[in-house]
C-alpha positions in Angstrom: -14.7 63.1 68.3 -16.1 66.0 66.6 -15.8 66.1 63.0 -16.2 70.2 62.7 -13.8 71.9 60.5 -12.5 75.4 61.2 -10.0 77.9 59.1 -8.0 79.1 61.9 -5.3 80.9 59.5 -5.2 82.6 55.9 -2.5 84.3 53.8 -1.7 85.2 50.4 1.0 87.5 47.9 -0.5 90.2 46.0 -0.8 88.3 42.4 1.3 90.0 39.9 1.3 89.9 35.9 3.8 86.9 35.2 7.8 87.8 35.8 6.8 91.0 36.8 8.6 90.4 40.0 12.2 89.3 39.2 13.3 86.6 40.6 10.0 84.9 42.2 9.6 81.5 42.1 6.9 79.1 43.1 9.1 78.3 46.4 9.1 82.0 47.3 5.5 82.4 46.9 4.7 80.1 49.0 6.8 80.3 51.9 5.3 84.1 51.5 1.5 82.7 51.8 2.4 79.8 54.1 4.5 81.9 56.9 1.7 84.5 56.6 -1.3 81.3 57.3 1.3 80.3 60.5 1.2 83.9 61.7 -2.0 84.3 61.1 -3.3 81.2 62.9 -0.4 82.2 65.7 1.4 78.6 65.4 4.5 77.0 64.0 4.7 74.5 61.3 5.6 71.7 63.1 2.0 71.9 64.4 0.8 71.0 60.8 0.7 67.2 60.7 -0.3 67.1 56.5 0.2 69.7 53.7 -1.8 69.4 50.3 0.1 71.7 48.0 -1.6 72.6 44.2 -0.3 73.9 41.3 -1.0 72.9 37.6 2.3 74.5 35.9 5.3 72.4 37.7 7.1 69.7 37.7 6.1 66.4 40.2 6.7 67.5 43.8 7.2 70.9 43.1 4.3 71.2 46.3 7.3 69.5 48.3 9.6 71.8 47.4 7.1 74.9 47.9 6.3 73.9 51.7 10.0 72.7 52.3 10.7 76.6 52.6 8.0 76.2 55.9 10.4 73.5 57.5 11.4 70.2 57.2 9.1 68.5 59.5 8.7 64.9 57.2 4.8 65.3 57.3 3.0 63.7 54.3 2.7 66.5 51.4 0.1 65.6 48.5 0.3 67.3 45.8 -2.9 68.3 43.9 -3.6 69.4 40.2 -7.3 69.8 38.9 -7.4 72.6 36.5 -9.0 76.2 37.7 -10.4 74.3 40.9 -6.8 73.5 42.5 -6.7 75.6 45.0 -10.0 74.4 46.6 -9.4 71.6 45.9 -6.9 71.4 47.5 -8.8 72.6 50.7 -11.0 70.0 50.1 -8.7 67.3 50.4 -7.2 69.2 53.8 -10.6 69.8 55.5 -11.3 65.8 54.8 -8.5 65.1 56.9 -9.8 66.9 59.7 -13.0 66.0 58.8 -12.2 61.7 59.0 -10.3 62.6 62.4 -7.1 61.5 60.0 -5.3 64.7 62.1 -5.8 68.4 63.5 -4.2 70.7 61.8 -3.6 70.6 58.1 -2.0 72.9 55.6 -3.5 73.6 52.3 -1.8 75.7 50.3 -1.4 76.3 46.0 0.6 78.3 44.0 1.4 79.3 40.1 4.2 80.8 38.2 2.9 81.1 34.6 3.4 82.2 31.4 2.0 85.0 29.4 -0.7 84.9 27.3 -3.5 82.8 26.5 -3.6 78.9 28.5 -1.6 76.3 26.7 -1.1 73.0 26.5 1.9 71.0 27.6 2.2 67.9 26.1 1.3 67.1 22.5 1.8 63.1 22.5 -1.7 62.2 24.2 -5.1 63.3 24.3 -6.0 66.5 26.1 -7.6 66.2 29.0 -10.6 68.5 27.9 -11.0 67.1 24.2 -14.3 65.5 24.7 -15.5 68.6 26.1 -14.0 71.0 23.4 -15.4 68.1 20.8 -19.1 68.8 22.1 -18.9 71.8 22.0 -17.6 72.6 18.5 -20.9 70.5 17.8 -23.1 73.4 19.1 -20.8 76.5 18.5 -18.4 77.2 15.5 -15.1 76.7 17.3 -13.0 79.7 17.9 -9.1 80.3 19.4 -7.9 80.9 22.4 -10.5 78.0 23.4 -10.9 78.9 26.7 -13.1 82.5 26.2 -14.4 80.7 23.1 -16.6 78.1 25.6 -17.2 80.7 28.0 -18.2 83.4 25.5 -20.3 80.9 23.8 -21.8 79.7 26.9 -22.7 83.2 27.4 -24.2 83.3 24.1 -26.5 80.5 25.1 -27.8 82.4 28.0 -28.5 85.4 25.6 -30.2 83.4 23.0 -32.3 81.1 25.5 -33.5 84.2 28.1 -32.9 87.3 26.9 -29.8 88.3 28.1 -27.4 90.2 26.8 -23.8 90.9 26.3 -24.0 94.1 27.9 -24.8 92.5 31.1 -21.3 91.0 30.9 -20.2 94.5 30.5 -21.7 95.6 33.7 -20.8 92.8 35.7 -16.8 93.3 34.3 -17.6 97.1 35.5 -18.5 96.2 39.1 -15.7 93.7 39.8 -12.7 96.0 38.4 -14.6 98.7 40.6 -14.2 96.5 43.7 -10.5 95.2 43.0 -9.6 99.6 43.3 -10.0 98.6 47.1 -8.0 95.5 46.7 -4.2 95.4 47.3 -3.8 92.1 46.6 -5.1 92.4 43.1 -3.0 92.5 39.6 -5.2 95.5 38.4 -6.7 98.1 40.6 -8.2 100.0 38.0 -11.9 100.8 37.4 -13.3 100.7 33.8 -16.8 102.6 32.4 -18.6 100.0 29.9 -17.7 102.2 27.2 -13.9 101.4 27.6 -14.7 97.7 28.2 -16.5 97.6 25.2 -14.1 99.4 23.2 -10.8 96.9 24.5 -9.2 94.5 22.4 -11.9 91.9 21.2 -11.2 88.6 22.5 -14.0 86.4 21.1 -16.0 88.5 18.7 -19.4 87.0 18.7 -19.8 87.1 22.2 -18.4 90.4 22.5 -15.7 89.3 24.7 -13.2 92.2 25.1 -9.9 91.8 27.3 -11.3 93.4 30.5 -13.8 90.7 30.7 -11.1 87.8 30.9 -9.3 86.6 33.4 -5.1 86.8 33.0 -2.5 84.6 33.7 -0.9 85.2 37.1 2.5 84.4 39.5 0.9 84.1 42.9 -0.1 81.8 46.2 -2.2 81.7 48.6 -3.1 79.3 51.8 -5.0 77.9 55.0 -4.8 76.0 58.3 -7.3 73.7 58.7 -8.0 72.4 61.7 -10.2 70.4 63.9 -12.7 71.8 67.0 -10.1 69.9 69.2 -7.5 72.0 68.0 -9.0 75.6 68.4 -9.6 74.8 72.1 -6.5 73.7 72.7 -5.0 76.5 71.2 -7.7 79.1 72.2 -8.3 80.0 68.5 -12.1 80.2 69.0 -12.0 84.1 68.0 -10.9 83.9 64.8 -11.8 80.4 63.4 -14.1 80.5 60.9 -16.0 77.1 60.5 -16.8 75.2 57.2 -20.0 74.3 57.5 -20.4 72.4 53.9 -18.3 72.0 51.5 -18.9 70.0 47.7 -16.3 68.5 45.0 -18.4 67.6 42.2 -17.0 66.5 38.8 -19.0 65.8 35.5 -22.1 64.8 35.4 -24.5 61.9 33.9 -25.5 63.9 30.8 -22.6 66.4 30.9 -21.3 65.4 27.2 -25.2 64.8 25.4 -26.9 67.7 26.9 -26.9 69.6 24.2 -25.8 72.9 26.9 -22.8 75.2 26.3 -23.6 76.3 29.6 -23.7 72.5 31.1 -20.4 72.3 29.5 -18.9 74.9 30.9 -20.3 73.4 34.9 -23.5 74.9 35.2 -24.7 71.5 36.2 -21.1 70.2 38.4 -21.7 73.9 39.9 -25.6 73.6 40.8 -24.7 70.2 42.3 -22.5 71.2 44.7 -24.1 74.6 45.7 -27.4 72.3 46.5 -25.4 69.9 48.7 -23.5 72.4 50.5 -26.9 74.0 51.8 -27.7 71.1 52.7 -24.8 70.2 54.5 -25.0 73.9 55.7 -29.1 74.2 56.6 -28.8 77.7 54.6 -30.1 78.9 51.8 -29.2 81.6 49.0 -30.7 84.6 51.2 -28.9 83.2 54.4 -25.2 84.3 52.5 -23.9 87.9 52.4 -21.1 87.5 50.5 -19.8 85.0 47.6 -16.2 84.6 45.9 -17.1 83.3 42.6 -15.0 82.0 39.2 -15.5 84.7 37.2 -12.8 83.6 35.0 -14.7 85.4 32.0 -17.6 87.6 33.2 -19.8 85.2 31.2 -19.6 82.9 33.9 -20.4 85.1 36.7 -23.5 85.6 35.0 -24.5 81.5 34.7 -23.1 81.4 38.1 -26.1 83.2 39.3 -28.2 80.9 38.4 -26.1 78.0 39.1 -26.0 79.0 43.0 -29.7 79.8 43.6 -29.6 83.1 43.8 -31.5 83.7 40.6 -34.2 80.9 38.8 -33.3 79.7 35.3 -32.9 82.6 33.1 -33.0 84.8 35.2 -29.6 86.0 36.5 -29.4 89.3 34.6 -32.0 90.5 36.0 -29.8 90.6 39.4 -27.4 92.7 37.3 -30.2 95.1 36.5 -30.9 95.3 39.9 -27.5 96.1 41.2 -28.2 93.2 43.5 -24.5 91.8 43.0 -22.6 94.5 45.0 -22.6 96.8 48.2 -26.5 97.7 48.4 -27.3 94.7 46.8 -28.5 91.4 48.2 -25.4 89.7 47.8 -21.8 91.6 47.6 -20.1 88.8 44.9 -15.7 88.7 44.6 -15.5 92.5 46.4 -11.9 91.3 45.8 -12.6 92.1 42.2 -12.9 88.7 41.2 -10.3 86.6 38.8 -11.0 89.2 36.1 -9.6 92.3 38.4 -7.5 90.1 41.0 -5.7 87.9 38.8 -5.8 83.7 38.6 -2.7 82.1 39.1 -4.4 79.0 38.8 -3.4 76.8 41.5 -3.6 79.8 44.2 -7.4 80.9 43.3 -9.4 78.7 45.5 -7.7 79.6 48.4 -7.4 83.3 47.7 -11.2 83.6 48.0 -11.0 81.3 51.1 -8.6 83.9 52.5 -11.0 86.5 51.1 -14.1 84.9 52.9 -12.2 84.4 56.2 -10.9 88.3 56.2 -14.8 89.4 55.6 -16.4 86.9 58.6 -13.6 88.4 60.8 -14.2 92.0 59.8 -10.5 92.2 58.6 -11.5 93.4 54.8 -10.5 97.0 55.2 -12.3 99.0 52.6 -14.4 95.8 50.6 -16.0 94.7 54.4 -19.5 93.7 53.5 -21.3 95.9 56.8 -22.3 92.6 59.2 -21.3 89.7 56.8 -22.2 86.5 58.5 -22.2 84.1 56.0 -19.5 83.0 53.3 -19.4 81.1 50.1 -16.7 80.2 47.8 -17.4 79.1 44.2 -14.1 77.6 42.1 -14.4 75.6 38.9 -12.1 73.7 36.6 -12.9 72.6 33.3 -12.0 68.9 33.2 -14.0 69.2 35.8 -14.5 70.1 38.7 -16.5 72.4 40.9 -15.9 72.9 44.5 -18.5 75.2 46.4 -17.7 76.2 50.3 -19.7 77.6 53.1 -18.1 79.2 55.9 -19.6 80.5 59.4 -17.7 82.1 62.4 -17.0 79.8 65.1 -18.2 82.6 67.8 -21.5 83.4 66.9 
């Protein structure tokens, strides 16, 4: 039996700043996503023989209850919760299926209704799941609040201090993703900024000149996929629109994560490098085989340290990309022409399947006005702090 994966369907809502649309709950979202994946893909649920449903703001089962608006079918739901890496995480766990020969045709699917404002916690009795991060990193950085663009802004800082970057290359790269979301209807904010109105928004984390167009917001959306086995696109003569995964990495913490004396290591650089170098592995491609990349721009900080984390620039060298323009259409590489998290929004449990929806529209040639002019080659990039990262390659099945 072949163990080849394929996308054969993608959908997602347009992610909207939270409450913004009345009414919408987490069930609504995703029977939005999910009915759009089964249309896409041109089958009916009761084709899909597991669903593996994230979210991290719910209650248990609330992934039963989302995909219960699909159909009643009894199939085994999973429900998944790992932080900013969810969603693909999520796919993960569906592709393995197919991947073991465990079925042929899985649902993965992830969803968020949140709250305004900066991440909280929920529960106050036990220790947080990222306090032995936060705790090494107060050792190298004088803590600052909201924690979250504190370690990214300070991982930034690292990169300044250590290469000779600088904050204005966080600018720029926070001016080209809001300039690609214009073209994106699926994105919370369409709007296009110059650096001087970045620079001169409300300051988020002052000593890395983090200003609130370089952060990601909180957002109410979903997204999802069928994933399916080789067996199942000839059956179903899908072979003209599935897009293969042809490597795909979870990697969590590493030996070393919590001495290394890194901001950026704390933050993933290393879980992120990891996976990228196994998935081209898995993959027989390299950094200049990949035309375009969906990557966790959560804070444009980490866009930058991405760069480097992915191959596409050595050690130290990723703004140098930035200077080059190489990051967008013209460039080498066209990275989140959705706009990224920053523009597009990142409801956190919908994000890693968003940019596998994104990926799949590009290979296809579906991607309207972002289309990246012969794009051949996909990868997704989705962290969560915690942690996890979870890299993806995809490939057209017809090629």
């Amino acid at each position: 039996m072949s163990n080849r994966v394929f996308v054969v369907g993608v959908g997602m809502t347009k992610f909207e700043k939270p409450g913004r649309r009345e009414g919408w709950d987490y069930p609504a979202m995703a029977k939005e996503s999910g009915t759009k994946a089964l249309q896409d893909a041109g089958i009916a649920y009761d084709k899909v023989q597991q669903a593996y449903a994230g979210y991290c703001y719910g209650e248990s089962t609330s992934g039963h209850r989302a995909v219960y608006e699909l159909g009643l079918t009894g199939i085994p739901v999973f429900n998944v919760n790992s932080n900013c890496s969810t969603g693909s995480s999520a796919l993960f766990l569906a592709a393995q299926a197919i991947r073991g020969g465990l079925a042929d045709c899985t649902l993965a699917i992830g969803f968020e209704k949140m709250q305004p404002g900066s991440l909280g916690s929920t529960y106050e009795d036990r220790e947080q799941p990222m306090q032995r991060h936060l705790l090494a990193m107060a050792e190298l950085r004088e803590i600052s609040f909201p924690p979250a663009p504190w370690m990214f802004g300070a991982a930034g800082l690292e990169h300044n201090e250590k290469y000779g970057s600088t904050p204005e290359h966080m600018v720029q790269i926070a001016v080209k993703n809001h300039l690609h979301s214009v073209n994106n209807p699926y994105a919370q904010f369409q709007d296009s900024y110059t650096a001087d109105e970045i620079k001169s928004a409300k300051m988020i984390y002052a000593a890395g000149q983090v200003t609130r167009p370089m952060c990601s917001p909180t957002s109410d959306g979903s997204a999802a996929a069928i994933v399916v086995s080789e067996r199942f696109v000839e059956e179903n003569d899908l072979a003209g629109q599935a897009i293969e995964i042809v490597g795909q990495s979870l990697v969590t913490d590493v030996p070393g994560t919590f001495d290394s004396g890194s901001l950026i290591t704390l933050v993933g650089g290393d879980m992120s490098r990891r996976a990228a170098l196994e998935v081209y592995e898995q993959a027989q491609i390299g950094p200049d085989d990949i035309d375009v990349i969906e990557l966790h721009d959560c804070f444009a900080a980490n866009e930058l340290l991405t760069y480097e984390a992915l191959g596409l620039a050595a050690e130290g060298e990723a703004h140098k990309l930035v200077d080059a323009g190489d990051t967008t259409y013209g460039g080498r590489w066209v990275v989140n022409p959705t706009g990224g998290l920053i523009s597009k929004g990142h409801p956190l449990g919908a994000t890693g399947l968003a940019q596998c929806a994104e990926l799949n529209w590009q290979l296809r040639g579906m991607a309207d006005k972002r289309q990246v002019s012969g794009a051949k080659i996909a990868l997704a990039h989705n962290i969560g702090l915690g942690g996890s990262a979870v890299v993806t390659a995809y490939r057209p099945a017809a090629r």
